[in-house]
N, C-alpha and C positions, 0 to 999 in steps of 0.2 A: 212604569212597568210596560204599558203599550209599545212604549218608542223603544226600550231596551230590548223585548222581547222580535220588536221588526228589526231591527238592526244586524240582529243577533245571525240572520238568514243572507244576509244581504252576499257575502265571501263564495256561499252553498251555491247560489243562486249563478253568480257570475261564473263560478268555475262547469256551472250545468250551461249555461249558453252556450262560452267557449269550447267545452268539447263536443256538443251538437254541431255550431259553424265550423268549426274544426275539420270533421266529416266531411262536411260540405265542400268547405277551400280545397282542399286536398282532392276532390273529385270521386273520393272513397263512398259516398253516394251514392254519385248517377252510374258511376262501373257498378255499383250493386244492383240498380236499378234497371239497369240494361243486361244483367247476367240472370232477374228474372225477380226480383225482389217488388213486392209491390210495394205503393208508400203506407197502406195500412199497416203492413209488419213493420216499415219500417219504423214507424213511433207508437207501434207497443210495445216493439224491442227497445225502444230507448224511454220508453215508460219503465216498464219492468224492470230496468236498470237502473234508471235515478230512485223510483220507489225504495226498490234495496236500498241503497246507501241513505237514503234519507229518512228510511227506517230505526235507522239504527241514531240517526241526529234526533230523532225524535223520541226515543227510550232513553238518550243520556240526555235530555230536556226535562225528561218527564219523572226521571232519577232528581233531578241535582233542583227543579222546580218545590219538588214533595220533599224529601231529605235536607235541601237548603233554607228550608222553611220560608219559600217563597208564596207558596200556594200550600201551605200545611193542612189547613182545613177542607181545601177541597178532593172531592172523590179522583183518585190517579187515573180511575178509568174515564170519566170524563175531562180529565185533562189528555189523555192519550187521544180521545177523540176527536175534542178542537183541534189538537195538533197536526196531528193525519190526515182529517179535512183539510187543511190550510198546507200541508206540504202535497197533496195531492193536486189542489188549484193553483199552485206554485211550480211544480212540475210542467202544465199542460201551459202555465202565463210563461215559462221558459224556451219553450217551442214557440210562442206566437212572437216573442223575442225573437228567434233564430231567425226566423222566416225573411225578417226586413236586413239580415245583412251578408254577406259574402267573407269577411273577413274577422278572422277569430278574434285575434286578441282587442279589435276594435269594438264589437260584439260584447266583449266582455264587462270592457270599459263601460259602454254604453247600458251595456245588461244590469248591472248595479245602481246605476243614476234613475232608470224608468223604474226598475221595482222602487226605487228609495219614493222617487214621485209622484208614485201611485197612493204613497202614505197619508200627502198632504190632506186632500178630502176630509182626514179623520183627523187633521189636528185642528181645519179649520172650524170642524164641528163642537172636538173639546175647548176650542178656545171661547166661541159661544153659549157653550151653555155654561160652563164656568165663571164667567167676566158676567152675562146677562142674566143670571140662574132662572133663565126659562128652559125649558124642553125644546130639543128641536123635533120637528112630525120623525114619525116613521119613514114619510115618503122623502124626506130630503136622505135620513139615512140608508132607506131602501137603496137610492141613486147612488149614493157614496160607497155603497155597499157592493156596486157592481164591480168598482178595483178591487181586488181580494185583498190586500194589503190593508185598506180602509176600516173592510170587515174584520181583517184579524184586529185591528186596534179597537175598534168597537168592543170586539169578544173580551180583548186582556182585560179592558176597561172594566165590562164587569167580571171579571175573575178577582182584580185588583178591591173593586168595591163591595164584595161578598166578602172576600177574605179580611179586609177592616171592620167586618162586623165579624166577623169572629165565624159565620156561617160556613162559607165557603161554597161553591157550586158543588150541587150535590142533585142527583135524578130528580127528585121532587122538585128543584126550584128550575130548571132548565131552560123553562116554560115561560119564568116569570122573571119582570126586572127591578133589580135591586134601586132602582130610582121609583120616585112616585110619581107619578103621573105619565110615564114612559110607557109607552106601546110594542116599545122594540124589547128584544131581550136574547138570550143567547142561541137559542133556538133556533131563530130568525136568521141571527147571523150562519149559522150550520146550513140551513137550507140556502143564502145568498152563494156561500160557497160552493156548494152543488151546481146552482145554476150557471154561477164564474166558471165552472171548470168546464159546463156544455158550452157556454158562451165561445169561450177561446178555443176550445177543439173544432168548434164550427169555422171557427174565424181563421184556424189554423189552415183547415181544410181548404176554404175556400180563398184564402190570398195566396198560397201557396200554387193552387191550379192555377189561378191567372197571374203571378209572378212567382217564375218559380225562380228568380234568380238567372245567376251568369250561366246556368247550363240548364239544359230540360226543354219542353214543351211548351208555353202557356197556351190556354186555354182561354176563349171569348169571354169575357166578363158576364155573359147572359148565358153560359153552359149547363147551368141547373136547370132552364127550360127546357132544355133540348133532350128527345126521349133518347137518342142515341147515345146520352152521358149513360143511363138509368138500364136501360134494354141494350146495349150494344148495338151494333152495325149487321148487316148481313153481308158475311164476304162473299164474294161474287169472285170467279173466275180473274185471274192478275189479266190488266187490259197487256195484249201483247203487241209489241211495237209493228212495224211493218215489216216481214222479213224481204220483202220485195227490195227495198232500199239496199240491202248487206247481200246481196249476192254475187259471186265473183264477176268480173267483167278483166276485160283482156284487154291489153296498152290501147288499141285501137278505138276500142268504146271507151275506153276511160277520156279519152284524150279529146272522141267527139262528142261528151256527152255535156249538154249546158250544166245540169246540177253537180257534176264532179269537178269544176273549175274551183282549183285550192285543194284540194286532197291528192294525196298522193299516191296512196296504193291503199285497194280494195282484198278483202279475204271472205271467205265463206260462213255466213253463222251455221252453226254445229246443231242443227233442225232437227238432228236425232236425240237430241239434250231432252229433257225436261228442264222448261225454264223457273230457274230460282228467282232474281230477284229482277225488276226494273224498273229503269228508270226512265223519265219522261223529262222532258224540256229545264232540267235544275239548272235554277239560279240561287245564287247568296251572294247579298250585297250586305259588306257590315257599313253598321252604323257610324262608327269610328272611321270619319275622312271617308266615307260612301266608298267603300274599294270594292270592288268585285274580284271574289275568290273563286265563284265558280259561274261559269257563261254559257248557259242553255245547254246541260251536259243528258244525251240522251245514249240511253246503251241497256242491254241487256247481257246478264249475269245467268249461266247456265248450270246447273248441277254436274257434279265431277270434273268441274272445272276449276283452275288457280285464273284470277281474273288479277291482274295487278297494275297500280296507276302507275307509272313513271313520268318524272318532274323532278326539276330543282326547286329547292325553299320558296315557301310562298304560290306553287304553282295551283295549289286547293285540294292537294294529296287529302290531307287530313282532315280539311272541311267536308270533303264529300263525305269521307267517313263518319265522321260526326252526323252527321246529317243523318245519312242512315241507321246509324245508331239510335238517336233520339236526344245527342247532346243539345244539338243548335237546329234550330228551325228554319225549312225553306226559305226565303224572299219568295222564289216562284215555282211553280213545276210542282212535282213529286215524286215518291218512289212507293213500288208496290214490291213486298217481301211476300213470297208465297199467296199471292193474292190480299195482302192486307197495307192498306195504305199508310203511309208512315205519318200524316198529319191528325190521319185520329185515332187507329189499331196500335201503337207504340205498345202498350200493354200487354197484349194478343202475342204482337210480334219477341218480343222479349221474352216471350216462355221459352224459345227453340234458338236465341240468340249468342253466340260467344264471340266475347270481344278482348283483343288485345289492345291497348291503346297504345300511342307512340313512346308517354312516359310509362315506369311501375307505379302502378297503384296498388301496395300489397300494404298489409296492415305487419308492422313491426315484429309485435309480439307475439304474431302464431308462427307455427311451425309452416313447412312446405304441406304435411300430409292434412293439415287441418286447415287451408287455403282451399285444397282440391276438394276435401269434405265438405266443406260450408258449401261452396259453391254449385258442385251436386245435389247436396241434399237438398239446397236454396230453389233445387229444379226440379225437386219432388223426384227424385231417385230413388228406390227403394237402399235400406241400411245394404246388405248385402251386395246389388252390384256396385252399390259406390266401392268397399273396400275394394273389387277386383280391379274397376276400373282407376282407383288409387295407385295401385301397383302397376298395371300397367303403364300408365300414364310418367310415373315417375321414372321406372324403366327406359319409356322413349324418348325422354329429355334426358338422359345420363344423370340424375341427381340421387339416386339410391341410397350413397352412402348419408346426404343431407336429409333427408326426410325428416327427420325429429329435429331438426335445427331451426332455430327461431330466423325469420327470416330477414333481422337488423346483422345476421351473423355472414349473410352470404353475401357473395361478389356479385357486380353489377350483371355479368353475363349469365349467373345461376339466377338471378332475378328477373334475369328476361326469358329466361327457361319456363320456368314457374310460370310466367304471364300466356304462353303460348298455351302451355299446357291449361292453365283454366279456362281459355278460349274454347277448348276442346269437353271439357266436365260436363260431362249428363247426356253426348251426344247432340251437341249442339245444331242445328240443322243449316245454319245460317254462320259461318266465322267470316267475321271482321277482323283482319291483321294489319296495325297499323306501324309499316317499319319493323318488323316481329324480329329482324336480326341485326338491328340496328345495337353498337357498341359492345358486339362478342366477337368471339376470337373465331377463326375459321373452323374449327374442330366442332365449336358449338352450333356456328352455324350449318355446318352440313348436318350435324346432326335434330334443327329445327328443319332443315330443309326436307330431308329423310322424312322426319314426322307427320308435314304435310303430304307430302307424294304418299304416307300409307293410308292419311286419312283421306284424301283424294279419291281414294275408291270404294269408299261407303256411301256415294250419294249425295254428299254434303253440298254446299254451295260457298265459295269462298273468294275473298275479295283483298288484299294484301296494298302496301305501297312500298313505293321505294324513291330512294333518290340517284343509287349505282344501277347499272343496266347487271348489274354481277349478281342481282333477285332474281330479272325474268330468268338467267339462263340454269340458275338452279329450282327455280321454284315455278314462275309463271307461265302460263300457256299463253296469256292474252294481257300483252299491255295496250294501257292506256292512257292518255292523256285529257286529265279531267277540265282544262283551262279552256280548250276547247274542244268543239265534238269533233271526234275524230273515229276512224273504223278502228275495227278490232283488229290487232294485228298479231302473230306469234313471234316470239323472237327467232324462229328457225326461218320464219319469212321478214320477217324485218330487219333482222342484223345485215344480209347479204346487199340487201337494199340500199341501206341507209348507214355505211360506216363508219365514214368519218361521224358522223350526226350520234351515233350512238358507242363512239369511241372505243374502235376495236379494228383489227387488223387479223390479218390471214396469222392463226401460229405456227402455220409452215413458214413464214416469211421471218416471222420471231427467233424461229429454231430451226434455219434454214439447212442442218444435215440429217438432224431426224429427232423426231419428240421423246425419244426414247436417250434422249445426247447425256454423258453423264459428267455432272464437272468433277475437276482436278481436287474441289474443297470438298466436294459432297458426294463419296465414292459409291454409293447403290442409290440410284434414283428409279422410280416405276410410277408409268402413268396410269392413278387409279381411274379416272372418266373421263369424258371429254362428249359437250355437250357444245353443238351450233359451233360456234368460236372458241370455247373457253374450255381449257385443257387443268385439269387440277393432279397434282404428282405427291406423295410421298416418298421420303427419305428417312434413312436410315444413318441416323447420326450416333 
């Protein structure tokens, strides 16, 4: 009965690990984590989840146990107990699983062998006192007892050995054990349980700070001494770079100047800003072949500004980002977001954080309007502005008529809609856009572009990449290149500069009789804007 009764869990158990990693590989996590989610919520939420379903594993146990006249004799309500005890320490031994892997259905595999393993303890125990018919002490089963899997075998065992006497576990006997001379008894085992389930919530807690896996933060392995885990930090004023350095200076100074040797052109930091975010001397070197993604990258990031990195593949566009998000952690340097430093404030800073990543990270089966709710509300939104700013929000990505659509149902480019806009949910103070218009159709992206330029003037602070220079001239005020330090430049001053470098040409020289020229195939043409170089026209086909 023991071993059929463990067994019985084992399917429960592995399909609970794999959709916890699941989360995980998928990055649907740390995007929560960074949109403002702390990890408490996060595994009471996925407590309260498996509890439910494993609720219901435990009334058709406790059904087909009493009804199949497996445990006839004994009271249902203390078999409902043992159960719930053991599916609640089975729950949290499921998480302390998740923590050691990055890959679901490996997880799974794996998830299934460790619970089955955890059993042994208790057979090595029935098989002594059976074979030697002495008693083993309490204290060996107390230890055996710390795998919860061990302890539930102990408990069937006597469920199994009351009910051949015909008893059955019932309040009165609870207490006591159906063996003579035994110490131990089911009671025992209830309370071992209890303790299993602080044990691994603790152990959850704490390997997960200092390995949090392929994305996150870790944390020093001696972080429980430190009063700043317990009291927090005191922010202090963001240290601010030297504006002295970023001042304009004119071809003559540039040219006599020793430290500007290797730069090319200087532009003015915007002093009348309030500065949002900065950064100080970052480095990331990954581990993988020691490559250096980002090389002593120092800059500041000003409020009511589009700040955007331009590079080709590889050049640490999307590490910087990450970095400042909180996915992957410096090698060196730092960054200070509103005065809070990103290697120990990460929590702090994520209240007021929105982030697009380069991929969608949207969950399947919700709708568009229930992506943007969670996400608000996730930010402590009162119910009310959320819906306004739901409609709004949906409005400025042109997705109106999808709102109620499950979002497995929408096109690549309505999913990168949807990404920009939760960037934006709760009044983010802080957006990170990684690529935001990467793989939409031009219509979408002016209309992502549009979005930013209105959100541009609420004060926010905004930081964008790209790989086409066809970003800055819609969106960025100040590109950058994060590979190495480089000044701040605008595309209005940087195109004219550097054209070939930034591949673009006069479009008077394109459309050498007039931009207004209309072709023989395309008989009404009209130019809607034209920004720096870059002319965009609708047609009337």
């Amino acid at each position: 009965m023991p071993l059929c009764m463990t067994v019985s869990w084992i399917y429960t158990v592995a399909l609970a690990v794999q959709a916890i990693v699941y989360e995980k590989e998928q990055r649907l996590k740390e995007v929560m984590k960074m949109m403002g989610l702390s990890n408490a919520v996060h595994w009471v939420a996925w407590f309260i989840t498996s509890l439910c379903v494993m609720s219901i594993t435990v009334a058709l146990l406790v059904g087909i146990l009493k009804y199949g006249k497996v445990l006839y004799y004994s009271d249902p309500l203390v078999v409902w107990l043992f159960l719930m005890a053991f599916a609640v320490v089975t729950i949290v031994f499921c998480f302390l699983i998740s923590v050691f892997f990055s890959k679901a259905k490996l997880a799974a595999a794996c998830g299934g062998i460790i619970y089955f393993l955890t059993y042994l303890p208790y057979v090595f125990i029935s098989i002594r006192e059976e074979a030697g018919s002495v008693n083993v002490s309490g204290k060996e089963k107390m230890a055996a007892s710390l795998l919860s899997t061990s302890a539930f075998g102990l408990g069937a065992r006597y469920f199994a050995i009351y009910e051949e006497e015909g008893v059955g576990v019932q309040w009165s006997n609870l207490g006591k054990s159906p063996v003579k001379g035994d110490n131990f008894n089911l009671l025992t085992v209830l309370y071992c349980m209890m303790m299993d389930t602080v044990i691994y919530a603790i152990l959850v807690w704490y390997i997960e700070a200092v390995h949090p896996g392929s994305y996150g933060l870790p944390r020093p392995w001696y972080f429980v001494c430190q009063p700043s885990y317990w009291f927090g930090h005191n922010t202090q004023a963001c240290p601010k770079m030297s504006r002295r350095t970023f001042q304009m200076m004119t071809a003559d100074e540039l040219e006599d100047a020793p430290q500007a040797q290797g730069l090319l052109a200087y532009e003015r930091e915007p002093i009348h800003l309030s500065l949002g975010v900065t950064v100080e001397n970052l480095v990331k070197v990954y581990k993988e072949g020691k490559k250096l993604a980002v090389d002593g990258l120092t800059l500041n990031l000003y409020e009511g500004q589009i700040t955007s990195f331009l590079g080709h593949n590889g050049a640490g566009k999307t590490t910087t980002m990450s970095i400042l998000t909180g996915l992957f952690p410096p090698t060196a340097g730092t960054a200070y977001i509103y005065g809070c430093d990103i290697r120990v404030d990460m929590d702090k800073i994520r209240r007021s954080l929105g982030m697009c990543p380069q991929h969608n990270v949207l969950f399947d089966r919700l709708t568009v309007n229930e992506h943007l709710w969670f996400y608000a509300r996730m930010k402590g939104m009162p119910e009310q502005e959320v819906m306004r700013e739901m409609d709004q929000l949906v409005m400025d990505v042109g997705l109106p008529t999808k709102r109620h659509c499950a979002v497995e149902t929408l096109s690549g480019g309505m999913k990168r809609k949807l990404s920009v806009a939760m960037a934006f949910a709760a009044g983010s103070r802080t957006v990170i856009l990684d690529e935001p218009t990467a793989g939409v159709d031009p219509y979408a992206r002016r209309a992502i572009w549009d979005l930013l330029i209105k959100y541009k003037k609420g004060g926010q602070t905004f930081a964008g990449t790209a790989e086409s220079r066809h970003l800055l001239d819609g969106e960025a005020q100040k590109p950058r290149d994060p590979e190495k330090t480089q000044r701040p430049r605008y595309p209005g001053f940087l195109v004219p500069r550097f054209p070939e470098s930034m591949g673009s040409r006069d479009p008077d020289t394109l459309i050498p009789r007039d931009l207004e020229t209309q072709s023989p195939w395309v008989p009404v043409s009209r130019q809607k804007s034209r920004h720096c170089n870059a002319c965009v026209y609708t047609y009337c086909l």
